[in-house]
C-alpha positions in Angstrom: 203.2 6.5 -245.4 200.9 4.1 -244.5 201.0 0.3 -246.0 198.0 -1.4 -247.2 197.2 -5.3 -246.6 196.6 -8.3 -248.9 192.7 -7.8 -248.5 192.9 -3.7 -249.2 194.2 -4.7 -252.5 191.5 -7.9 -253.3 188.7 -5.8 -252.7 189.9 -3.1 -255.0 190.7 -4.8 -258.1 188.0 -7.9 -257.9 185.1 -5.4 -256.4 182.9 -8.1 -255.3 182.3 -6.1 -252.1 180.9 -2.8 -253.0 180.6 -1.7 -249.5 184.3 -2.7 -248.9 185.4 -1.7 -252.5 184.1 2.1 -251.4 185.7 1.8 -248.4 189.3 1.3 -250.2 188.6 4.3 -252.9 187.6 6.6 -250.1 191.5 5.7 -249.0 192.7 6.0 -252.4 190.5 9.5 -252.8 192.3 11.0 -249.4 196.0 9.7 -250.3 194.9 11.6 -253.2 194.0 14.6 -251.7 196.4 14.4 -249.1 199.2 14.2 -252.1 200.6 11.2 -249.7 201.9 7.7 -251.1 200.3 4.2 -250.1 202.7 1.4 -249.6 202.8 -1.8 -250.9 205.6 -5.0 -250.1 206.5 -7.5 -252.0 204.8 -10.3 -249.6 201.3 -8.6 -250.0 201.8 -8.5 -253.5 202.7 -11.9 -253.8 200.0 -12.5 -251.4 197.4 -10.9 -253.7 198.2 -13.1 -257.0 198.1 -16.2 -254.9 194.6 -15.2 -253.8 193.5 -14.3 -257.2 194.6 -17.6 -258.3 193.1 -20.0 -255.6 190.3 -17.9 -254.6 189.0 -16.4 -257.7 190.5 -18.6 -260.1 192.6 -16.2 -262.9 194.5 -17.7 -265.2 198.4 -16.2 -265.4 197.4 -13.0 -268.1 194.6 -11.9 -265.9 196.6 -12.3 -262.7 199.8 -10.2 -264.7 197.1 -7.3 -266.2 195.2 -7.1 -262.6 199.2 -6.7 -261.0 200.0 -4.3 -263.8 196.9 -2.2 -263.2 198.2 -1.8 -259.5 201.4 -1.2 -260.7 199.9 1.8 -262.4 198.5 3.5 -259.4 199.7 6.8 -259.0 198.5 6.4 -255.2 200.5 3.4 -254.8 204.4 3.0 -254.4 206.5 -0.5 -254.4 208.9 -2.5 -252.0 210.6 -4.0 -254.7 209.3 -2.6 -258.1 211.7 -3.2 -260.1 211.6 -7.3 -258.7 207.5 -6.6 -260.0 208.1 -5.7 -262.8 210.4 -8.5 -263.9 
């Protein structure tokens, strides 16, 4: 199972790269195919709503929807989801 970096996740939900946001949905597309898991800890997650917040400036319900919509991924499986979730 391979684990997936702060930046993997940035790119893919704020697509302000296109080159780089293809890059991560070609990953997604072969976990997919490969019926394999990508996996995420806790400090990238954290990690990721930081950047949203400093970086990109979302307010608290769009960082909590953009978390929730990863949350969602089939692809994509949790160090701590329950903690997430909470």
């Amino acid at each position: 199972m391979a684990a997936l970096d702060t930046n993997i996740l940035v790119r893919w939900l704020i697509k302000d790269d296109a080159k780089q946001c293809a890059r991560v949905a070609k990953l997604f597309d072969e976990a997919i195919s490969k019926d394999e898991r990508l996996f995420v800890t806790t400090t990238v997650m954290q990690e990721v709503e930081w950047v949203m917040q400093t970086k990109y400036h979302f307010d608290r319900p769009q960082v909590t929807a953009a978390l929730n919509a990863l949350m969602n991924v089939m692809e994509l499986t949790f160090q701590t989801e329950q903690a997430l979730e909470q």
